[in-house]
Each structure stands twice: as C-alpha cells, then as structure tokens.
N, C-alpha and C positions, 0 to 999 in steps of 0.2 A: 690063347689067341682069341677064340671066342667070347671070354670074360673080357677082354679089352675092346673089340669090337660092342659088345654090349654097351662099356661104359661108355666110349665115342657118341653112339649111340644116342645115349641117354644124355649126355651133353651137348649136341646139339639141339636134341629136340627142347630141352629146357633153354638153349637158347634163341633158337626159333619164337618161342613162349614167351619168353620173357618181357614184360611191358613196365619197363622203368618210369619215371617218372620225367616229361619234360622240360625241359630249361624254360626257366619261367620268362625270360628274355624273348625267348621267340616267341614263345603265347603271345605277351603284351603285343609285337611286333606284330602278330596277325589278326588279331582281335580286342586292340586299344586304340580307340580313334585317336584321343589327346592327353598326355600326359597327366593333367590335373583331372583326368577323371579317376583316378586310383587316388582315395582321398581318405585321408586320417576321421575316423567317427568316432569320439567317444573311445573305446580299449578295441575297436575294429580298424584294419585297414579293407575298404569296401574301394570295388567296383563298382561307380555310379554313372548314369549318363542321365543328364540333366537338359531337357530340349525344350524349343517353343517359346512362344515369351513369356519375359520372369513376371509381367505382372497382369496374366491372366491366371483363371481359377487352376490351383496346383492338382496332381493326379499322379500317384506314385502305385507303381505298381511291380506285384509281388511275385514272381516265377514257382515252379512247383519242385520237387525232388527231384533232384538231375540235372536240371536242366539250368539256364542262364539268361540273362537279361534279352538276348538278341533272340528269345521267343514272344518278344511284347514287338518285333520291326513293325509288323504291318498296324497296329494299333497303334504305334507310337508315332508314326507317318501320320496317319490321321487324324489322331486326337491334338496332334500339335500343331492341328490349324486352331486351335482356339482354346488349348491348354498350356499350360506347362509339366511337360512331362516330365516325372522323374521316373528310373528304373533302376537296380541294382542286383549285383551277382549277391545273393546269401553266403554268409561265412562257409569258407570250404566248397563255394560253387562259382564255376565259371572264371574269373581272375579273384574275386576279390581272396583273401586269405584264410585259414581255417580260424576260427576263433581262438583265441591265446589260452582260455581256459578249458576248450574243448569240449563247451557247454552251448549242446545245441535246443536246448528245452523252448520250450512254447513263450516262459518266462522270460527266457534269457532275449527271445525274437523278437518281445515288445520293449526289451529294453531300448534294445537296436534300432526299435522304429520310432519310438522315441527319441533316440538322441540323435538320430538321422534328421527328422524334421527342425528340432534343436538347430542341429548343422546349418541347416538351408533355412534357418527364419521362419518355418511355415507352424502358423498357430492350429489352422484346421486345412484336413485338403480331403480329396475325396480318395477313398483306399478300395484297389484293387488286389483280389489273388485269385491263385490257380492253385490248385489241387492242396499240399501242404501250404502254401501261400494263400490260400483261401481260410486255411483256418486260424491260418492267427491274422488274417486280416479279420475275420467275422470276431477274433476272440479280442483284439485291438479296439474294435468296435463297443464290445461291451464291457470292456473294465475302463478304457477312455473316449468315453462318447464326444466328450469335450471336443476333440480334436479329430472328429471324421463329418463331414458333410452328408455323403451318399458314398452307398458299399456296393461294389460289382463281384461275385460271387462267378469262378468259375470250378464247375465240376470240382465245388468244393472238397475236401476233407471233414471228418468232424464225426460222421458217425459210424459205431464201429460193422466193419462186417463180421460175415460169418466165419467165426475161428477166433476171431479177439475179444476182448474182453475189455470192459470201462476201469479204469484204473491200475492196470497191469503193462507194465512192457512186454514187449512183443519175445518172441524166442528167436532168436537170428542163428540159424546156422554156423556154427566155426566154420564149415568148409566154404561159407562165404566173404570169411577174409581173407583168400585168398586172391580175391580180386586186386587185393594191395601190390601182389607181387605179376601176376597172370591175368594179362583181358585181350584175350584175342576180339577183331574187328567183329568178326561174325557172330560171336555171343554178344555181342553190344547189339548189334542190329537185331538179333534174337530177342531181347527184352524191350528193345525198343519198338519194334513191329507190332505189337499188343494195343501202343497208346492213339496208331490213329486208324481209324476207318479204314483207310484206301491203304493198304502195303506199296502202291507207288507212291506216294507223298514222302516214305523217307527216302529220301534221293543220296545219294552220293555225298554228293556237296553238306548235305545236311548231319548223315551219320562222322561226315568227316570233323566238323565240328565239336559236336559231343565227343566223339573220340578224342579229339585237341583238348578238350576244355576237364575231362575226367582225370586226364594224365596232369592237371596241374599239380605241381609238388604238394603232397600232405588233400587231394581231394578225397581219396581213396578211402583214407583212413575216416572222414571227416562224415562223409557218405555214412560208412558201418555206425559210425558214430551215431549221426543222428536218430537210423534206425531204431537204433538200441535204447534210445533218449524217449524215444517217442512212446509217450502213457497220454492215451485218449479220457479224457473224461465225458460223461452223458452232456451231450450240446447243449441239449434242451432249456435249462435255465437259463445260460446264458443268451442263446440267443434270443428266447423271449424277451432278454432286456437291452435287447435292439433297440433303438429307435429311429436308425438312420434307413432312410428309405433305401429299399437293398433289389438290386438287377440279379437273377440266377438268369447265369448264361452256360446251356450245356447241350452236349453232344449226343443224340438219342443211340447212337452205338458206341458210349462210354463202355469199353474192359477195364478198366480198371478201377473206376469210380460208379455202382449204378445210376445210372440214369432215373430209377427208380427212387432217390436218393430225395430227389429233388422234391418231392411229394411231403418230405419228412421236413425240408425246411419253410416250403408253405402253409405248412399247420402251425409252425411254430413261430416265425419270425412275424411281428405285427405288421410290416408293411414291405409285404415284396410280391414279386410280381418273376414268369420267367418268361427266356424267350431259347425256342431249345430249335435243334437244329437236324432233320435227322438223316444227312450222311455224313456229319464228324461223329468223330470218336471224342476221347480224353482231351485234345487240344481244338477246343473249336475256334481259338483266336486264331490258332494256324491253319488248322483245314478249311475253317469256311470263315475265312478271315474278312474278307466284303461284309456277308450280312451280319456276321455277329457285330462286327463295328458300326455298322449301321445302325444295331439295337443298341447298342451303349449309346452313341452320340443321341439319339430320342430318349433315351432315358436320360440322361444327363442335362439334355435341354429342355426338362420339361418346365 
C-alpha cells in the first residue's frame, strides 16, 4: 500500500513538473504579427520583423542568449522614425527554428547574417547586438567590414571571464539538460532576475513571454546547444581591426557581463566611444530604454 502511494506520489509530481514542449501554432498565434514574417533564409527558417521605411539607412539588430526579437520594441519604435528596422529570433530562439544542422557556432551566425542581408538586398547596414549578439555582430564587423557602416555594441560578449578559458568550450552540466524535459516558472524567473537592475522590471507579462517563447518545440535543446558550441577566442586582434565607428552601450550594474568589461574594448577597438547608464543591469535597451536610445540616435546621426 505504501509502495503504491509512493509511486502515485512520484507520478504526479513528475507531472506537476513536467514542461513539454508548446504547439508552435499557438506561439505563432500569440507572437507573429504577419504571416510573411517567418521567412525561408538561406538553410534557416528565421523569425524576422522588418519595420520603418525600406529606403532609409537599414539597422538590423541582434538579441542576446534566451531571449527574442521583441527585446529590441522600444528601440525598434524609435529607430523607425528614420530607419529601417530589421530584427530577428536566432536559430532555436524565440519563433524562428532550431538550425537544421544544429550548428550554432559563431561561424555558422555570420553565415546567417550574411545570407539574411542577401535576403533583404542590403549591401551594408549598420549592425547591432546584445550580449551573444554582440559578439558576432563586433566579430561580423571584422571579418566583413564591407558590409557594416557603424556598430552599436551592447554589454557585449567577447571576453572571457573568470573560470573560462580562450579557445576551449565551456563544461555544461548534464544535469542541465534537463531543462529539455523540466522548467518550472519560478526557476526561469530565477535566472532571469540576475539580468536586470530593478527585480521589478521582470514583470508578469514579461516572464510570461520567455516562458512562451523557451517552450518552442526543439528551443531547449538548441539553447544547451549553443552553450556547448560556444569557444571564445582573445577579441583583441580582431576587434583592433575594427574600423567601423562603434557605440558601447552598457549597464553599470551589469551581472552578468562586467561593466568593467567595457574599459577592455576601449583600449582596443580604434574608434569607439561609450555611453553607460548606471541603474540598468545586462539589458539597458530594456531598463533604461529612453536614454540609451537616445544615445544611439546621436550616435548614429552624427
């Protein structure tokens, strides 16, 4: 009797637990404005939202780990009085799809950005990122200079911290594949809570989101993936061979990314400048989403 109560037990709570995977129908349904924005790239099917008019200067911008395009809204509101804005979910994030090869390397992200401007006609535009999206837009920058006007730099990625190492993948936990099968709400707010300043800014609404957009079929997987993918090399050469005038824009109570960080790309990059903010954290497009737009649009129109 109590061995069957146990198992009961143990079966519920495993179902209680259990976080499958969403119908990608109703994602679309709640966070696809228009059909033709889920568009064939190259060997990706990509989440793109494309705004503003088509023949002012282009600005495509890059999200960070986890996260999705609808963390560019309030920049993308703005910048599309006098841009055209592109934005897009990364392979495995937010709608668009996991990559078909399951190659999320730094390589593989320029191919992508590459064949994306391809897509859209755009011979040069000006390239934004955030955190992981900051690195291969700064690493976009310097193996195709060609094709970047000006680089906006947020609380980028690039150099490594403490505990990693230049040319090594990182060690990822097995027990953090688990995430594939198990993600209760409140460990998601838990890691989320680190990235901004104020613990009231992730709101409801917002963790609801990330919650929606994690559970797209095959994100999970795509996520550990990346991790796993991820071999930093020393920035340093490369981004000395910058030459695109380059905005850091960052958060002076950055957790996740130091703030400190920023000092490392001003010795290095020949023409940049920052403008830092200090009560965001990791997202200062989101937390202090006014002024840091306000720095890009002056840098942008100089």
């Amino acid at each position: 009797m109590l061995l069957a109560v146990a198992i009961m037990a143990s079966a519920l709570l495993a179902w209680w637990i259990w976080t499958p995977d969403e119908d990608r129908s109703l994602l679309e349904a709640r966070y696809l404005l228009a059909p033709g924005d889920m568009m064939q790239v190259g060997n990706w099917r990509l989440h793109v939202r494309d705004s503003g008019p088509r023949d002012a200067p282009a600005i495509i911008l890059i999200h960070g780990f986890g996260a999705s395009l609808q963390t560019w809204d309030a920049w993308a509101e703005g910048l599309g009085r006098k841009h055209r804005v592109i934005r897009f979910d990364l392979p495995g994030s937010g709608l668009s799809l996991p990559d078909p090869a399951a190659d999320y390397t730094d390589v593989r992200s320029i191919e992508l950005l590459l064949a994306l401007m391809d897509r859209l006609g755009l011979q040069r535009a000006d390239i934004v990122g955030h955190s992981i999206g900051g690195r291969i837009a700064w690493t976009f920058a310097a193996t195709h200079p060609e094709r970047v006007y000006r680089l906006v730099l947020v609380s980028p990625d690039g150099f490594a911290s403490p505990g990693f190492e230049y040319g090594k993948a990182p060690e990822v936990p097995s027990v953090l594949g688990l995430i594939r099968y198990v993600l209760p709400k409140s460990l998601l707010r838990m890691n989320l809570k680190p990235a901004y300043a104020s613990p009231e800014f992730l709101s409801d609404a917002l963790l609801d989101r990330y919650y929606d957009l994690i559970q797209a079929p095959g994100a999970r997987q795509a996520m550990l993936d990346r991790m796993r993918q991820t071999v930093l090399v020393d920035p340093r050469p490369l981004l000395a061979a910058i030459r695109a005038p380059t905005l850091l824009v960052w958060g002076e109570r950055d957790a996740m990314i130091p703030f400190a960080n920023s000092a490392d790309y001003l010795k290095t990059l020949p023409d940049a400048r920052l403008a830092s903010f200090p009560t965001a954290g990791h997202l200062p497009h989101e937390e202090a989403a006014a002024d840091s737009l306000a720095a890009v649009e002056a840098f942008l129109g100089r």
